[in-house]
C-alpha positions in Angstrom: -15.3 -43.1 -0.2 -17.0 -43.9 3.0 -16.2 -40.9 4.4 -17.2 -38.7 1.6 -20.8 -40.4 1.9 -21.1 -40.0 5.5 -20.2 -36.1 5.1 -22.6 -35.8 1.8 -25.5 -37.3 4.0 -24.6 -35.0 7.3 -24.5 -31.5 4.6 -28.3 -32.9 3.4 -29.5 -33.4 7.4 -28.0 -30.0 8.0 -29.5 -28.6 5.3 -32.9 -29.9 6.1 -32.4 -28.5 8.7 -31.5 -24.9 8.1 -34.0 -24.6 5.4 -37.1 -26.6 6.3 -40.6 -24.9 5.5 -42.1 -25.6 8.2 -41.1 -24.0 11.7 -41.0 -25.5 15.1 -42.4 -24.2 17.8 -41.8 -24.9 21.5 -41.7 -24.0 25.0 -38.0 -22.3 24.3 -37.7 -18.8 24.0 -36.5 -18.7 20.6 -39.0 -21.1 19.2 -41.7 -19.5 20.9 -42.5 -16.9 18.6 -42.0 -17.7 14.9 -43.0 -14.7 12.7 -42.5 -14.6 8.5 -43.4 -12.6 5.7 -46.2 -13.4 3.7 -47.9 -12.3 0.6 -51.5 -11.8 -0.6 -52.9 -13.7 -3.8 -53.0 -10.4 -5.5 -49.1 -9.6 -5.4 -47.7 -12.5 -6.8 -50.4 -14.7 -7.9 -50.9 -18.1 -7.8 -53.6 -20.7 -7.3 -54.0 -21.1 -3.3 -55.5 -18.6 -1.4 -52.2 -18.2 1.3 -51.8 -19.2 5.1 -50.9 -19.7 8.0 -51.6 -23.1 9.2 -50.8 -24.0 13.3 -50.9 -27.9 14.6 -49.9 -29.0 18.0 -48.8 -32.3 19.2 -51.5 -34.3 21.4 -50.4 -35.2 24.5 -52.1 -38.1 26.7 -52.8 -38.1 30.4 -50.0 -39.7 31.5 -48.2 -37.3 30.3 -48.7 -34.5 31.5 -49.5 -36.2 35.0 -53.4 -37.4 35.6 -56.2 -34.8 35.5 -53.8 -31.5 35.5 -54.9 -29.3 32.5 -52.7 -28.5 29.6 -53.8 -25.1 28.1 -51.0 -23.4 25.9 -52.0 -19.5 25.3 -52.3 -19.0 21.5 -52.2 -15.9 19.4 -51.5 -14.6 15.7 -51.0 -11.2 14.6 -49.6 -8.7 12.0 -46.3 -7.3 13.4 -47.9 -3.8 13.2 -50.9 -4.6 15.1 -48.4 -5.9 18.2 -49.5 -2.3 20.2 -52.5 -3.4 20.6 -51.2 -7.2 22.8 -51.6 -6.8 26.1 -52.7 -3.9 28.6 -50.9 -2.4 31.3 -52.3 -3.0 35.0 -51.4 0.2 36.5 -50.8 3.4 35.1 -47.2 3.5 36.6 -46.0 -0.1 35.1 -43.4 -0.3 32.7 -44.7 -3.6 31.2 -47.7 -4.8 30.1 -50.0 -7.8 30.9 -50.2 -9.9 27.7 -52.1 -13.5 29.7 -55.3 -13.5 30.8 -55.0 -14.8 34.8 -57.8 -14.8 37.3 -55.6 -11.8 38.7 -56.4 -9.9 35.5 -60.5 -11.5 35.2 -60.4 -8.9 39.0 -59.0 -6.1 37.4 -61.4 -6.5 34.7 -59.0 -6.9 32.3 -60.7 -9.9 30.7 -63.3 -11.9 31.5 -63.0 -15.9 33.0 -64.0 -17.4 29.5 -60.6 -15.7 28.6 -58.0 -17.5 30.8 -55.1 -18.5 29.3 -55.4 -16.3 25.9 -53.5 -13.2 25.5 -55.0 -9.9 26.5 -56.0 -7.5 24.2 -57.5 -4.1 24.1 -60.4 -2.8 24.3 -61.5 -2.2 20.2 -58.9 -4.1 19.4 -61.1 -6.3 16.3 -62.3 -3.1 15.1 -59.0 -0.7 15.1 -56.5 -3.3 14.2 -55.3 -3.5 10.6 -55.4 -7.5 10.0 -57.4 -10.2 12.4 -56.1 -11.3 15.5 -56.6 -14.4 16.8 -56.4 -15.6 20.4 -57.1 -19.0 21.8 -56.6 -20.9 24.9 -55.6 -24.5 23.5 -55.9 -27.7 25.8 -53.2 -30.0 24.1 -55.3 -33.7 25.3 -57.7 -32.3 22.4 -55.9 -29.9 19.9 -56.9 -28.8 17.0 -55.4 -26.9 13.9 -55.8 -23.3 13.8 -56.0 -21.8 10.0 -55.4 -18.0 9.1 -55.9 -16.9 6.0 -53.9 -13.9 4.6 -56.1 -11.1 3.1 -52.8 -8.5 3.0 -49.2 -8.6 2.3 -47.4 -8.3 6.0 -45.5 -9.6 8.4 -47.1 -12.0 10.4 -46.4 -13.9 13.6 -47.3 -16.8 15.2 -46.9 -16.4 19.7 -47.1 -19.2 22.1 -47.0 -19.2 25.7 -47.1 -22.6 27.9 -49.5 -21.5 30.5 -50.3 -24.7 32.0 -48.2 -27.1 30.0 -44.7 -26.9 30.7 -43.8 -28.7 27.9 -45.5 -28.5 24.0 -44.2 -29.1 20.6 -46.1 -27.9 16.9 -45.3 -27.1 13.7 -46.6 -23.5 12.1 -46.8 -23.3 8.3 -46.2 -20.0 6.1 -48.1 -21.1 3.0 -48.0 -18.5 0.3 -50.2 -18.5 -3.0 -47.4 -18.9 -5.5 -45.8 -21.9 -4.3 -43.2 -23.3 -1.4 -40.7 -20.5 -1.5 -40.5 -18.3 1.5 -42.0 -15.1 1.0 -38.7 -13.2 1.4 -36.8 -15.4 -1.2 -39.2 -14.9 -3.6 -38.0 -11.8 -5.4 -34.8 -13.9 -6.1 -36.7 -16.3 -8.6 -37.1 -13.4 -10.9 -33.8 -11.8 -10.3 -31.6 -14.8 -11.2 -33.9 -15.9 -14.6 -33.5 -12.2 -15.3 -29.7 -12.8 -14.8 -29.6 -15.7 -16.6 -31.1 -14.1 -19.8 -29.2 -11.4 -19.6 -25.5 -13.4 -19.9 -27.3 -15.6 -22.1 -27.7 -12.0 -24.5 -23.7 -11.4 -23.8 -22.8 -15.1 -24.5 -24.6 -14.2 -27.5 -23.2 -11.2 -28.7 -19.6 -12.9 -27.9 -19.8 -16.3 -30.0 -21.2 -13.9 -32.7 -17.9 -12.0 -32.3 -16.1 -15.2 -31.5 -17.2 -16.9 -34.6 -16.3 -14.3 -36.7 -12.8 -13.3 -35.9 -12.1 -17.3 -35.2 -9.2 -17.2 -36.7 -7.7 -14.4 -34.9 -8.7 -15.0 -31.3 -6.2 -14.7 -27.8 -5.6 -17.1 -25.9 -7.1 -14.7 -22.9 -10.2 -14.8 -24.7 -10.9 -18.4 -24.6 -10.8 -17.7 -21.0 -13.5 -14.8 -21.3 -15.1 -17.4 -23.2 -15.1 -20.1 -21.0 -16.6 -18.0 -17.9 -19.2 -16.6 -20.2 -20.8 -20.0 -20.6 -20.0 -21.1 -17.2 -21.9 -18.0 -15.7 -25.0 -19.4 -17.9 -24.7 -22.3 -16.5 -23.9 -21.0 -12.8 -26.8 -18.9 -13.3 -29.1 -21.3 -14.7 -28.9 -23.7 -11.8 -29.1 -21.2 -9.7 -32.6 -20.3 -10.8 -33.5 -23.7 -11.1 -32.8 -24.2 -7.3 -35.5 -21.4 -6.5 -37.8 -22.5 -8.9 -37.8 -26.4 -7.9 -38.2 -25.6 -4.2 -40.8 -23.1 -4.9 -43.2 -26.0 -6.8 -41.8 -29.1 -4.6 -40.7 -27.9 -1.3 -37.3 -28.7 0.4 -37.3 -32.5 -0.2 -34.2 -34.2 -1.3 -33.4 -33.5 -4.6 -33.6 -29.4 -3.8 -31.0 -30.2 -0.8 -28.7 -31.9 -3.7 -29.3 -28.8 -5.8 -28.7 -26.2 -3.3 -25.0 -28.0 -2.9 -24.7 -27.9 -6.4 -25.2 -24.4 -6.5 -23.2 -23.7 -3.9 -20.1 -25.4 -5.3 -20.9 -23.6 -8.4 -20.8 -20.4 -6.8 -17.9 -21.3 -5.4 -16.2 -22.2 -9.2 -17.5 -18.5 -10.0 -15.4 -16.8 -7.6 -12.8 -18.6 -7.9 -12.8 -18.3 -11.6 -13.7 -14.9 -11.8 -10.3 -13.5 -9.8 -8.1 -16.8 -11.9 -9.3 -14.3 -14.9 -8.7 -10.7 -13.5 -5.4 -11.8 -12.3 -4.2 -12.8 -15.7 -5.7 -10.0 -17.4 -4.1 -7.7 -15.2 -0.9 -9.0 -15.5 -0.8 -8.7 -19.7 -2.0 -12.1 -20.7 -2.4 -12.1 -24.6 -1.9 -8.5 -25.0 1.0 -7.6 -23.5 2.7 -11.0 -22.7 2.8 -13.5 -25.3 3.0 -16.0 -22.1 3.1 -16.1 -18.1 5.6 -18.9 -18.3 5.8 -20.5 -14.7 3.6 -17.4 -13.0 0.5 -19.0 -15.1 0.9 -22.2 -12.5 1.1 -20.5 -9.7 -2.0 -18.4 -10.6 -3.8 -21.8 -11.2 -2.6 -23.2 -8.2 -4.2 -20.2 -6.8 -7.6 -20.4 -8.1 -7.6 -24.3 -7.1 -7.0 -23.6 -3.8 -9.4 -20.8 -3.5 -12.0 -23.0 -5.1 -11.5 -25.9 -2.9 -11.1 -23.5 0.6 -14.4 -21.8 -1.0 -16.2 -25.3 -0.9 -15.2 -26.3 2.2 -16.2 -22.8 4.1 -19.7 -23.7 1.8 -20.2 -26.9 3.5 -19.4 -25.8 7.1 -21.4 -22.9 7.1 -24.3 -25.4 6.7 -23.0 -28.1 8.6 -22.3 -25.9 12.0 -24.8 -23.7 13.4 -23.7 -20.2 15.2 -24.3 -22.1 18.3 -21.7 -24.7 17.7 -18.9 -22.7 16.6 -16.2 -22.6 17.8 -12.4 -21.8 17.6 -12.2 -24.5 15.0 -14.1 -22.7 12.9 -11.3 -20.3 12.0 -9.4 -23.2 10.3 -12.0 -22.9 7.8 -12.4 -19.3 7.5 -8.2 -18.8 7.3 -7.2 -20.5 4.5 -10.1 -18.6 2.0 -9.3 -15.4 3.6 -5.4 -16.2 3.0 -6.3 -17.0 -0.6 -8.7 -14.1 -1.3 -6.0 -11.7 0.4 -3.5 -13.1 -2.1 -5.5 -12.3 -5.4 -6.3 -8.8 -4.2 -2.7 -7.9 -3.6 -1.6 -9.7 -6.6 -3.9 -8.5 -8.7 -3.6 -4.8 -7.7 0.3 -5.1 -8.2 0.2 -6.6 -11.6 -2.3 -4.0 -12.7 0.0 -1.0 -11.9 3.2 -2.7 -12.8 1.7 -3.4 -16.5 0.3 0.1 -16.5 3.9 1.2 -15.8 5.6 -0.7 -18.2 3.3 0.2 -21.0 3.4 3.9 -20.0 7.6 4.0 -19.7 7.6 2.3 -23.3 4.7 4.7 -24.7 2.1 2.1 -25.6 -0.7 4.6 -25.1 -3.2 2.8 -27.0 -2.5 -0.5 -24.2 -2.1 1.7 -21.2 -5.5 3.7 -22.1 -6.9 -0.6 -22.1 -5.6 -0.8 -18.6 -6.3 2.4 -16.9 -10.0 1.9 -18.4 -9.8 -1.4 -16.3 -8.1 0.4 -13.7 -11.1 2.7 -13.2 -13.6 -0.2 -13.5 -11.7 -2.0 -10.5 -11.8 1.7 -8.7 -15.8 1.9 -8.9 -16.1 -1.4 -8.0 -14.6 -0.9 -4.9 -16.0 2.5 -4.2 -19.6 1.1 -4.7 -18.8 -2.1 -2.6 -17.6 0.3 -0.2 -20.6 2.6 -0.1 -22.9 -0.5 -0.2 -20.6 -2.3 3.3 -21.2 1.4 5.3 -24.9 1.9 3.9 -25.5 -1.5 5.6 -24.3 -0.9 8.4 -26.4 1.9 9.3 -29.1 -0.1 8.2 -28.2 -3.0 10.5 -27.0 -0.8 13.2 -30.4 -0.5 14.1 -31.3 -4.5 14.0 -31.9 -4.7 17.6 -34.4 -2.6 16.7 -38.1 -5.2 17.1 -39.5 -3.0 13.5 -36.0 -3.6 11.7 -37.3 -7.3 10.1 -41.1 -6.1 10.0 -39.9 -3.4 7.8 -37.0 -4.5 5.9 -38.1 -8.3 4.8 -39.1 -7.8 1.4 -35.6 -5.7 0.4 -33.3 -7.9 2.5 -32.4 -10.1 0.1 -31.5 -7.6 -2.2 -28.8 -6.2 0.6 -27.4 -9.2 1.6 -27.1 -11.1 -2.1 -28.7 -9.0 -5.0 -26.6 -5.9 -5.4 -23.1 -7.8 -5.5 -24.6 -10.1 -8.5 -25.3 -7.0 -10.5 -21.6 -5.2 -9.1 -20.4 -8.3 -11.2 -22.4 -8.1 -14.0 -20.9 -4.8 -14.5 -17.6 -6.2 -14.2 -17.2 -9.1 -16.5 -19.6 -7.4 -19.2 -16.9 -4.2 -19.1 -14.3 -6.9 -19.3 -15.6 -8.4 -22.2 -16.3 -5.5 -24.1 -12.8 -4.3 -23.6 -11.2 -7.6 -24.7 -13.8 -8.5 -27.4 -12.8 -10.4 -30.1 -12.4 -8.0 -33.5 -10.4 -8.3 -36.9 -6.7 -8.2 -36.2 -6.5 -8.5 -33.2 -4.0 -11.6 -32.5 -1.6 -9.5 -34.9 -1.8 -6.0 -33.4 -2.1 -7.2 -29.5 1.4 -8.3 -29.7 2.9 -5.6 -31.6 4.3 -2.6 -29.9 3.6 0.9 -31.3 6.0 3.4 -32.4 7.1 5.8 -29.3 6.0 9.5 -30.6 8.7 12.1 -29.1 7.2 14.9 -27.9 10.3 17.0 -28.3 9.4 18.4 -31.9 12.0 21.3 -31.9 14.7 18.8 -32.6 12.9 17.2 -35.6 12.1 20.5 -36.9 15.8 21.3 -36.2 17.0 18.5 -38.6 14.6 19.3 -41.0 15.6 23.1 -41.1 19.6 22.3 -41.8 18.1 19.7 -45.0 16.5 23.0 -46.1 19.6 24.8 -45.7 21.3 22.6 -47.6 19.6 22.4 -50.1 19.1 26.3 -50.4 22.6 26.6 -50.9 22.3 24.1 -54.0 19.2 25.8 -55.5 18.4 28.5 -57.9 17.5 31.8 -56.2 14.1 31.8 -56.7 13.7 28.0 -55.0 12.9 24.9 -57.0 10.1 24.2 -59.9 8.5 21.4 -60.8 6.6 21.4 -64.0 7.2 25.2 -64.7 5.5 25.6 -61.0 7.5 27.0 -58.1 7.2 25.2 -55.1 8.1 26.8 -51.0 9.9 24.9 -48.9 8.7 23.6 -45.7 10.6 23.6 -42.3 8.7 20.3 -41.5 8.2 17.7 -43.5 5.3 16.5 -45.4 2.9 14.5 -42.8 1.4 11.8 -44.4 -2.2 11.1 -45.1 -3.8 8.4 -43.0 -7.5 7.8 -43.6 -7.7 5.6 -40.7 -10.4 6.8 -37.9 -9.3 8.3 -34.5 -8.6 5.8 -32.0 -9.5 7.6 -28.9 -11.6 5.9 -27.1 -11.2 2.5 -28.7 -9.4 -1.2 -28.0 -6.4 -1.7 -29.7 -8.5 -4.4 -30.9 -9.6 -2.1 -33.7 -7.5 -1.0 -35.0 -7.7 -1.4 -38.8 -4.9 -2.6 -41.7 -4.0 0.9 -43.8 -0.6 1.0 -41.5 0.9 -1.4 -43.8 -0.2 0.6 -47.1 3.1 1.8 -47.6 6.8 -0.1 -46.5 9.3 2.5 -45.7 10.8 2.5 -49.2 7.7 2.7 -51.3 6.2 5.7 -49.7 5.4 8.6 -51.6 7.6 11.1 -49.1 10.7 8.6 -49.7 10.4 8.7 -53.5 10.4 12.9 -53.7 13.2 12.9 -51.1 15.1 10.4 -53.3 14.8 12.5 -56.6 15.8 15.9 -54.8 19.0 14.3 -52.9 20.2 12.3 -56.2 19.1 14.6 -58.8 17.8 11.6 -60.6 14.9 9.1 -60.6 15.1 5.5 -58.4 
């Protein structure tokens, strides 16, 4: 038990640590520059005018070593007004100038009431898009810098220690709606629109549910079970966003976001448990998996509990800590997830086979409509994987965050939530509870031979004999003379076409007649015994 609390409380340090608000900033390289997306008021509302707020640690004398200055070079910019940072101090150079040094003040770059800001060009206030502002701050006596946003953009904070060698501050994106980061705010939307939506199908299924109670498959209390735990998964999901966009990343959104993560992890898990057993005939074509059901569960436990586990390292170890170990975590889901695929593929074609050999058209027709679900899917996840990476082929490119902040989420995350949507909804609808259809899932239908010459065959030597036993001019009945047929009669059947339809629907007029009460049988009686049954 101590253990499990030790790990819980390292997962919520590491998680306040990947997704803190606030940014560092430093002296380092990568903590030197921190840039962010950020809204106006105008696009998503809210009550707080938005910004950017910079504060910087003081530092003492001692410090930073008696009467030596302590200036840190200060600037903030929109990302597309970067060209106009620094100058280049000969025609010939390759890089620019971006600090102000006595060196520049003689090549009259800048001026000596400049030193230590960044350089910018001439016009620069009056050509660039959003403000820019420079400063040279002595850290003994700093004090906040505030920007307020006027247009949606991509905005970045740049520090340069240019006589401290040391400095440490915090920058603060502050957008008008609330504590979410600007390029995770599309998802609060997106997931309460997802969660309305399967709340609609969870709907539309206990209505169906209800009313065919009596008659429902054991593989539909499954679809019915992952229906409500979508809402749910869903749900939380959206409440995550929404709790750290009003409270910020305290404690209770850490515990949250590890509840959401497990739950995603239940999903997935979950979600192949159920395409496995569909695939392989549960409840329509098998009555039972017998022992195969308990190794498909064993299946979906282990998947779930490798799921979790990859979860929790992925935000207990940073990309600079990895290390060979790490594979131990990503092998055993990868095992797992190779396993349903290949399972799941095989069972699909081996029902589809069986059903096709025995003529169950109406089931097969089912399965190759999952089939060509399963198909898409892929072909879209596929499109999607090479789409993206063109798209990130170029992320080495310094314009591809600038210009691809606001959509990112939606490449990364968004598109595979409505790739499963799809899914499950065509799922549902195929295996939908109707009337019937415990008694008709289980039933096989009758194989029609497509070989008609040999039926009509049959029925031509029945007319022959009975030709030889009939008055020349062919049988009466009620003074009226009546043709003989080479076929026989087809029977009427009122029922509507099932093309296109579950087996599901199929409706109760097959059992109108037995085969000894039907009307054919009766008139084939009376001609072959001359006399009445």
């Amino acid at each position: 038990m101590k253990r499990w609390l030790q790990a819980f409380l390292a997962l919520v340090s590491a998680a306040t640590f990947v997704q803190a608000g606030e940014l560092d900033i430093t002296q380092e390289d990568s903590k030197a520059q921190r840039c962010n997306g950020m809204y106006s008021k105008s696009s998503w509302g809210g009550s707080v005018d938005p910004f950017i707020l910079t504060t910087f640690d003081n530092v003492t004398n001692t410090t930073i070593g008696g009467d030596e200055s302590s200036l840190v070079s200060f600037v903030i910019f929109e990302w597309h007004d970067e060209p106009l940072l620094g100058v280049f101090n000969k025609p010939d150079d390759l890089s620019k100038e971006i600090i102000c040094y006595e060196e520049m003040v003689k090549e009259g770059h800048c001026n000596s009431t400049q030193i230590g800001q960044f350089i910018l060009q001439e016009n620069a206030t009056a050509i660039s898009r959003n403000p820019i502002i420079t400063k040279a701050l002595d850290l003994k006596s700093p004090t906040p810098i505030k920007y307020n946003i006027k247009k949606t953009g991509y905005y970045c904070v740049w520090t340069y220690g240019y006589s401290a060698p040391e400095y440490n501050g915090v920058v603060e994106f502050r957008n008008s709606y609330g504590e979410l980061p600007a390029a995770q705010i599309a998802k609060l939307p997106f997931y309460g629109g997802l969660t309305i939506v399967y709340a609609v199908i969870g709907a539309f299924w206990a209505f169906l549910y209800v009313q065919n109670r009596h008659d429902i498959l054991p593989v539909q209390n499954y679809i019915t079970a992952i229906v409500i735990f979508l809402i749910v998964e869903q749900l939380m999901t959206w409440g995550y966003y929404d709790y750290q966009n009003r409270h910020g990343n305290n404690v209770v959104n850490k515990v949250l976001m590890i509840i959401t993560a497990i739950l995603n992890a239940g999903r997935n898990s979950f979600s192949f448990f159920l395409l496995l057993i569909v695939c392989m005939g549960y409840g329509v074509v098998k009555p039972s998996l017998g022992k195969a059901m308990t190794y498909v569960r064993f299946l979906g436990v282990a998947h779930f509990a490798f799921g979790v586990i990859y979860g929790v390292a992925s935000l207990s170890i940073t990309p600079d800590n990895a290390g060979p170990l790490v594979l131990l975590v990503i092998m055993p889901l990868a095992g797992t997830l190779t396993a349903f695929y290949v399972w799941t593929l095989n069972s699909l074609n081996f029902t589809m086979k069986d059903l096709m050999e025995r003529k169950q058209s109406v089931k097969a027709m089912m399965y190759k409509k999952l089939w060509w679900c399963i198909l898409g899917s892929i072909l879209v996840i596929f499109g999607f994987f090479f789409f993206n990476s063109f798209t990130f082929a170029s992320r080495s490119d310094p314009n591809f965050v600038p210009n691809h902040w606001k959509t990112r989420w939606f490449i990364l995350d968004g598109w595979l939530n409505l790739v499963y949507l799809f899914d499950i909804s065509f799922v549902a609808y195929l295996w939908r509870p109707t009337a019937n259809n415990r008694r008709f899932a289980m039933s096989d239908e009758i194989a029609q031979d497509d070989e008609g010459f040999e039926i009509a065959s049959f029925g031509g030597s029945l007319d022959d004999e009975e030709d030889a036993r009939s008055p020349p001019n062919g049988p009466t009945t009620n003074g009226v003379k009546r043709d003989l047929s080479p076929m026989p009669p087809k029977p009427v059947d009122n029922r509507h076409s099932l093309d296109g339809e579950t087996i599901f629907a199929i409706g109760e007029d097959a059992d109108k007649w037995s085969d000894d009460e039907s009307p054919r049988n009766s008139q084939e009686r009376t001609r072959l015994t001359g006399k009445n049954a």
